[in-house]
VOVOFI-749450 format. One record per residue (C-alpha): residue in three letters; x, y, z; chain. Coordinates in pm, 1 decimal, m for minus. Example, Ala and Ser with C-alpha at 12.3 -4.5 7.8 and 13.67 -1.06 7.14 Angstrom:
BEGIN
NODE:ALA:1230.0:m450.0:780.0:A
NODE:SER:1367.0:m106.0:714.0:A
END
This chain:
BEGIN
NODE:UNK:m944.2:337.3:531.3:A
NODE:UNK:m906.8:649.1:348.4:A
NODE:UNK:m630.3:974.2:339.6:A
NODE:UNK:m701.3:1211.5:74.0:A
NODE:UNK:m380.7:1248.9:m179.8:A
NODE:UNK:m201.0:979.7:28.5:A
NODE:UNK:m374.8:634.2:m51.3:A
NODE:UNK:m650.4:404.9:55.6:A
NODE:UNK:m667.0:48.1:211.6:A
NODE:UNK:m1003.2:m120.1:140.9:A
NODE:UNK:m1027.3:m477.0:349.1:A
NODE:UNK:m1221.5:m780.1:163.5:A
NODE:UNK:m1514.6:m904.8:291.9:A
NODE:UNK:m1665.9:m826.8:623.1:A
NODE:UNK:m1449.4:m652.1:839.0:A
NODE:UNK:m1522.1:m666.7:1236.2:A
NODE:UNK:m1390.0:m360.0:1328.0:A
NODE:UNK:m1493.8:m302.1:1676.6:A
NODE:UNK:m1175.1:m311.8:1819.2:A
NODE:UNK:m954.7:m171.1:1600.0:A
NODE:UNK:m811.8:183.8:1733.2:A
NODE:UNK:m745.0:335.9:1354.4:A
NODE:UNK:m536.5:614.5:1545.0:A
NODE:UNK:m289.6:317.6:1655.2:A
NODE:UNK:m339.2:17.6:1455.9:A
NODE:UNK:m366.6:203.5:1095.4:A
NODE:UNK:m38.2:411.2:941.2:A
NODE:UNK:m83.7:564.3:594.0:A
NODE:UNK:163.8:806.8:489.4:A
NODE:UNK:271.5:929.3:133.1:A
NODE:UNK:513.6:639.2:30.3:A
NODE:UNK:434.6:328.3:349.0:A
NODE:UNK:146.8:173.9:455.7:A
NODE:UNK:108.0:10.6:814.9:A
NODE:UNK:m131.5:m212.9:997.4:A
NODE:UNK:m48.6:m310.9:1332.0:A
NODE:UNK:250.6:m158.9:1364.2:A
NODE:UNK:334.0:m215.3:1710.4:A
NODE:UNK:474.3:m527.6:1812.4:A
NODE:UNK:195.7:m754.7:2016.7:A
NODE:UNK:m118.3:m595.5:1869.1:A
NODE:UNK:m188.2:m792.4:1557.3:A
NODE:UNK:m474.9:m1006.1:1612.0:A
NODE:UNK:m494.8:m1382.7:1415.1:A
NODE:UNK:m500.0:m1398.1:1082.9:A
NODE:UNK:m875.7:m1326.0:942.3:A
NODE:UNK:m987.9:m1107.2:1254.3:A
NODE:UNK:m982.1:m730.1:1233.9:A
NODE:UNK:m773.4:m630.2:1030.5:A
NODE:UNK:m488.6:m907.2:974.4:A
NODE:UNK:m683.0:m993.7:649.1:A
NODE:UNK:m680.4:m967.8:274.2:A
NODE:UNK:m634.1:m588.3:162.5:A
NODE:UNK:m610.9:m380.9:m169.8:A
NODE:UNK:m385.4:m51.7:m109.0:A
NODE:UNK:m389.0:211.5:m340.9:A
NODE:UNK:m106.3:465.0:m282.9:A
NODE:UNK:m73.0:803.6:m462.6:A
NODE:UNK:212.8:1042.9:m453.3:A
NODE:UNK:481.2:727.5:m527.3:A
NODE:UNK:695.3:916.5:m767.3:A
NODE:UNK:1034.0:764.0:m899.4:A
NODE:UNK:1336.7:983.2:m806.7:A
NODE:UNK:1392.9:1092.5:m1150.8:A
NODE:UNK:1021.7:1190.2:m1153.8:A
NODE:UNK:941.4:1347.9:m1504.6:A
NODE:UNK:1256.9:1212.8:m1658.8:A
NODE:UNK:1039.6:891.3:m1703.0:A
NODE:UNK:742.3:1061.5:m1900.4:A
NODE:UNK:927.1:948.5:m2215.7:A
NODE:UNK:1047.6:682.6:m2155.1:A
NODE:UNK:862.4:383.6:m2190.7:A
NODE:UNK:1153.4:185.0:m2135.3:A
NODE:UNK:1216.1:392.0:m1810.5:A
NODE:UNK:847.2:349.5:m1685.1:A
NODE:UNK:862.8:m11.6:m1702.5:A
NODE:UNK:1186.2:m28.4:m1546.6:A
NODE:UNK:1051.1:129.9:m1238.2:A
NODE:UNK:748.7:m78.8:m1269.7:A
NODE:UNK:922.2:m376.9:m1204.6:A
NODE:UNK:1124.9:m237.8:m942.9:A
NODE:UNK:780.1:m104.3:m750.2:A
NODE:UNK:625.9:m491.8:m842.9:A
NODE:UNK:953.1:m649.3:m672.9:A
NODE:UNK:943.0:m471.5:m357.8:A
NODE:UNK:604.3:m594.6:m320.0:A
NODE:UNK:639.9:m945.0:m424.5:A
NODE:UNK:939.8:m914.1:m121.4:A
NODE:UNK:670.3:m831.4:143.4:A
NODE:UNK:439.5:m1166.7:m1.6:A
NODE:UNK:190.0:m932.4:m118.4:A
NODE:UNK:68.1:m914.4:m487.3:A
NODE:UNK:128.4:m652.5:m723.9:A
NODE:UNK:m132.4:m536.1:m917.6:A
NODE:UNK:m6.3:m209.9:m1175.7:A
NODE:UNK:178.2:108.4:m1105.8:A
NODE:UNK:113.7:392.2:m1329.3:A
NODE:UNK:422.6:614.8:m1364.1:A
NODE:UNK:198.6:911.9:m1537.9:A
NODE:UNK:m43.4:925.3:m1267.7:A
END
């Protein structure tokens, strides 16, 4: 699943996707990322979409925004604040990269 200048999701392995309704089942928005948002319509684990995933989102700028171009000590900082919200939703953190 692809928006342009807002992120990707790209699902391991084989994905069945025959009855997945990406209009209702798939939000990706600058900043959150959604599958199966509404209450009821997430299938078992391992079917659909209710699998492993790698998300890529872009356009996840810290407030201070270009305050933390020189600041190493800033960028990593943020880093680990951007790693602990996603170690709170049981997902693994893989990098962020403040300059990009």
């Amino acid at each position: 699943v692809l928006r342009a200048d807002v992120g990707s999701i790209t699902f391991h392995g084989v994905t069945d996707v025959r009855t997945v309704n990406f209009d209702t089942d798939v939000r990706l928005e600058v900043g959150e990322v959604l599958v199966y948002p509404n209450a009821g319509s997430k299938p078992a684990e391992g079917e659909g979409l209710n699998k492993m995933a790698t998300v890529t989102m872009y356009q996840c700028w810290p407030p201070q925004g270009s305050d933390l171009a020189n600041d190493p000590e800033a960028q990593e900082r943020y880093r680990d604040k951007i790693r602990q919200m996603t170690q709170k939703k049981h997902a693994h953190f893989v990098d962020y990269d403040c300059m990009t």
